[in-house]
N, CA, C and O of each residue as an XYZ file, in Angstrom:
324
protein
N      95.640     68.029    106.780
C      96.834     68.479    107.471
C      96.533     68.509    108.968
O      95.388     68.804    109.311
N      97.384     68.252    109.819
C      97.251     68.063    111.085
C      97.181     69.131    111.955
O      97.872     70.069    111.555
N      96.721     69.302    112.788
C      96.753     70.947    113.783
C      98.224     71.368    114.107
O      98.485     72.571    114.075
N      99.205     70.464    114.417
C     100.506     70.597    114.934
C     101.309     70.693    113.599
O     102.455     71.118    113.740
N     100.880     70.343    112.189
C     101.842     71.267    111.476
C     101.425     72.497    110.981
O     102.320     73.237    110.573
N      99.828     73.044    110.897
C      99.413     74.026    110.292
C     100.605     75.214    111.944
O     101.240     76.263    111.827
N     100.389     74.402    113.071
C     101.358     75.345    114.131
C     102.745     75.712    113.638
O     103.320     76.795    113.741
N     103.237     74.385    112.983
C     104.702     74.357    112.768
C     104.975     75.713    111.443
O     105.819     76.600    111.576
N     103.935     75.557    110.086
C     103.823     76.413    108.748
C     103.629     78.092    109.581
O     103.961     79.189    109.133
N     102.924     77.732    111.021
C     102.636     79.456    110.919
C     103.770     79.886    111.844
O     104.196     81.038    111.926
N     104.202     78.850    112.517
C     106.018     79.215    113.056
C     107.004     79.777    112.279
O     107.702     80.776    112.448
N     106.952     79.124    111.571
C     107.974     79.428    110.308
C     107.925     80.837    109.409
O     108.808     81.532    108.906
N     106.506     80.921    109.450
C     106.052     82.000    108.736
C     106.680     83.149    109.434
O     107.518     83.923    108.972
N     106.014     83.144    110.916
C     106.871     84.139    111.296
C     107.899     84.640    111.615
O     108.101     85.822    111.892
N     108.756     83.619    111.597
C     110.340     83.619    111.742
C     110.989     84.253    110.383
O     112.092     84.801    110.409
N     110.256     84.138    109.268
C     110.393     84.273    108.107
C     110.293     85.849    107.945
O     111.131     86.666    107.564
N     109.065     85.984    108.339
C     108.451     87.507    108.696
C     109.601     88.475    109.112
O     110.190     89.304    108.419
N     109.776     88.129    110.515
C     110.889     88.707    111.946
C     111.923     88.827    110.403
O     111.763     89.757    109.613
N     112.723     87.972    110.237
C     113.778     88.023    108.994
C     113.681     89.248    108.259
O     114.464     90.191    108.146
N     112.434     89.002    107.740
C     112.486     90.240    106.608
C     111.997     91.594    107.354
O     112.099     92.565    106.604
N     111.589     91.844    108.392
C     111.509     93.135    108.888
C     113.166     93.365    109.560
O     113.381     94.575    109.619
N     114.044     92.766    109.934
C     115.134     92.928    110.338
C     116.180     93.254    108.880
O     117.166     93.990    108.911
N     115.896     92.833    108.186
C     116.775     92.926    107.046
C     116.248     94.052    106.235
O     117.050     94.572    105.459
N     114.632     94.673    106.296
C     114.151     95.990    105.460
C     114.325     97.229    106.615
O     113.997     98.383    106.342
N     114.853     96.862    107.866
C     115.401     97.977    108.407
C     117.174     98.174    108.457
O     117.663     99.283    108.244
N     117.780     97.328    108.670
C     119.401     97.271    107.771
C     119.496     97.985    106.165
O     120.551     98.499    105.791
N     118.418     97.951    105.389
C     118.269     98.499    104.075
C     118.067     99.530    104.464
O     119.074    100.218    104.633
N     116.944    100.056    104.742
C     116.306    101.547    105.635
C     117.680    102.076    105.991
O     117.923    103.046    105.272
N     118.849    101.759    106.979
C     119.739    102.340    107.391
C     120.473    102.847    106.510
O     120.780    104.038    106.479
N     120.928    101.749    105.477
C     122.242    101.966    104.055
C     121.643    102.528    103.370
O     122.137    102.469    102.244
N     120.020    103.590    103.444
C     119.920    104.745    102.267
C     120.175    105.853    103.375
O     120.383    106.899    102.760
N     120.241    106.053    104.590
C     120.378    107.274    105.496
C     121.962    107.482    105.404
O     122.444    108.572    105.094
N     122.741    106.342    105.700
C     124.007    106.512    106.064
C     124.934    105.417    105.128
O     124.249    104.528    104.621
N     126.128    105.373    104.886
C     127.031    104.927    103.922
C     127.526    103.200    104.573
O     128.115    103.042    105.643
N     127.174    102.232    103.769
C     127.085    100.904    104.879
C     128.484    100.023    104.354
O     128.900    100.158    103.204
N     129.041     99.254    105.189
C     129.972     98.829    104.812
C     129.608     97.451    104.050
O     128.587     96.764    104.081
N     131.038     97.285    103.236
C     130.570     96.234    102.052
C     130.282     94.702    103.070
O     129.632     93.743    102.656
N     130.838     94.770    104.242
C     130.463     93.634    104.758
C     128.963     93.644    104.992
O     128.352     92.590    104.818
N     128.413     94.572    105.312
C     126.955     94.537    105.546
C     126.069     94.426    104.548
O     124.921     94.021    104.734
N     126.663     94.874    103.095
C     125.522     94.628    101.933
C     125.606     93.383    101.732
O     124.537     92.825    101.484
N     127.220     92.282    101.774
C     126.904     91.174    101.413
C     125.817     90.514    102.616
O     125.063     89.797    101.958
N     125.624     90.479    103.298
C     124.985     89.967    104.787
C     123.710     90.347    104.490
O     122.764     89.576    104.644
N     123.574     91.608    104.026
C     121.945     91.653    103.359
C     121.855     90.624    102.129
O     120.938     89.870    101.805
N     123.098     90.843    101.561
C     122.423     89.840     99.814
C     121.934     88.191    100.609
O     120.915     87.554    100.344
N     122.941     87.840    101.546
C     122.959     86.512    102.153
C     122.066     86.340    102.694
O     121.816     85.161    102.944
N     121.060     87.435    103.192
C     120.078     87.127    103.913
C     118.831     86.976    102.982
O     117.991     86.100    103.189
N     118.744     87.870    101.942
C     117.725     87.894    100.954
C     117.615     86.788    100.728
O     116.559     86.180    100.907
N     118.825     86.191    100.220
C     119.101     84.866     99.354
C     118.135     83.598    100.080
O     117.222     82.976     99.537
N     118.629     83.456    101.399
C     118.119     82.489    102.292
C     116.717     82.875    103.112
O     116.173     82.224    104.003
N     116.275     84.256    102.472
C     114.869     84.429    102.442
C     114.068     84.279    101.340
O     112.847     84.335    101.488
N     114.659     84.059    100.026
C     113.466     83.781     98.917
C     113.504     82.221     99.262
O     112.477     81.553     99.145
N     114.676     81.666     99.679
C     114.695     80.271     99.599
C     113.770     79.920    101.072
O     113.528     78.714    101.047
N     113.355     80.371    101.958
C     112.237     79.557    103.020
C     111.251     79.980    102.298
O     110.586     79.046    101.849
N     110.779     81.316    101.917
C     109.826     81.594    101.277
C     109.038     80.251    100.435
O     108.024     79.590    100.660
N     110.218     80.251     99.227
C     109.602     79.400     98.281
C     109.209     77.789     99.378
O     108.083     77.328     99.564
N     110.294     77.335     99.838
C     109.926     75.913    100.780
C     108.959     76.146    101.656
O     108.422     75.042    101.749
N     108.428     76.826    102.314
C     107.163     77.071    103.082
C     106.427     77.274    101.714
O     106.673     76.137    101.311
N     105.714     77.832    100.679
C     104.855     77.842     99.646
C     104.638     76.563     99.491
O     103.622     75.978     99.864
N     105.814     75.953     98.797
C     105.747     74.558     98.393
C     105.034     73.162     99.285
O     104.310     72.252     98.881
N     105.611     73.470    100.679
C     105.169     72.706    101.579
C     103.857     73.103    101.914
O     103.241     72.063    101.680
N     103.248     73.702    102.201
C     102.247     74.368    102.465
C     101.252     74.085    101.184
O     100.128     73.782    101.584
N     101.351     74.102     99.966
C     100.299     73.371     98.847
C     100.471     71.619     99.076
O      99.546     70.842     99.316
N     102.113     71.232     98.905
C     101.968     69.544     99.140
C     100.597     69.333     99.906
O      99.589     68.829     99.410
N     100.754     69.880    101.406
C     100.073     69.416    102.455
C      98.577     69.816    102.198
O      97.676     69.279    102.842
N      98.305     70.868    101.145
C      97.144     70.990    101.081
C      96.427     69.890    100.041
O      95.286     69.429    100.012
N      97.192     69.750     99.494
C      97.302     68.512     98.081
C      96.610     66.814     98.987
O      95.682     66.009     98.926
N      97.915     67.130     99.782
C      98.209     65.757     99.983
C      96.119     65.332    101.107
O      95.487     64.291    100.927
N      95.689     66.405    102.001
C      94.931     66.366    102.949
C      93.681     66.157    102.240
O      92.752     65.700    102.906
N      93.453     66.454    100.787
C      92.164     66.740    100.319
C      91.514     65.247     99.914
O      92.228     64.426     99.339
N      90.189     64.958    100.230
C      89.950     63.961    100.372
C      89.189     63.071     98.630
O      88.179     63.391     98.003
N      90.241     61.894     98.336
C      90.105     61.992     97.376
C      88.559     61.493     96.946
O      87.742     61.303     97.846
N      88.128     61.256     95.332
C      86.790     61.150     95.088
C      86.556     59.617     95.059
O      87.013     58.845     94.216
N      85.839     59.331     96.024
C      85.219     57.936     95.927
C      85.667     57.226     97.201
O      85.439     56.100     97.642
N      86.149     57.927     97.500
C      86.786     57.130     98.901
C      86.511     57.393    100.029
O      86.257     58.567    100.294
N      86.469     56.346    101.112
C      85.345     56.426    102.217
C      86.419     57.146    103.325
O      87.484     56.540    103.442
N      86.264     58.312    104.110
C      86.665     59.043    105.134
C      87.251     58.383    105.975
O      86.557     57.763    106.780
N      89.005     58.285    106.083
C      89.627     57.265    107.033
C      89.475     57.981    108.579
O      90.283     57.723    109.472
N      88.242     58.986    108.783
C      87.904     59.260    110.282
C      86.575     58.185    110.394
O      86.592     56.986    110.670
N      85.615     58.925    110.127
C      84.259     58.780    110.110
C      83.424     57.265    109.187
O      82.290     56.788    109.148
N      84.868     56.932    108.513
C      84.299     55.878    107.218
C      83.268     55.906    106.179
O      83.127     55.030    105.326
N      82.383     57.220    106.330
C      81.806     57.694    105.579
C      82.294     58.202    103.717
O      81.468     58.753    102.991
């Protein structure tokens, strides 16, 4: 895997991150105080489109580990070794 996407996987990650600390303090709020139904759907919507990067960063993130590993018998397309 290349240096500029392991940058791009840990970008994401944290955008992913930021997401879910913004959305477990909107939750935090609707057990203190009474939240309107527009705001629980906006949490469900957000959950939703947070299991879904979740899982696509996992996924992408093994491909690339898959894809980088060097297979058996074959000579190193750096070093040719």
């Amino acid at each position: 895997m290349t240096q500029s996407l392991k940058w791009v996987f840990r970008l994401i990650f944290v955008v992913v991150g930021v997401e879910l600390a913004i959305v477990g303090g909107t939750v935090a709020g609707c057990f203190t105080k009474e939240c309107a139904p527009e705001t629980k759907d906006g949490i469900e919507r957000t959950m939703n489109s947070l299991a879904t990067k979740a899982f696509a960063l996992y996924a992408a993130e093994k491909a690339g580990a898959v894809g980088s590993k060097k297979k058996e018998g074959e000579p190193c397309p750096t070093c040719g070794l």
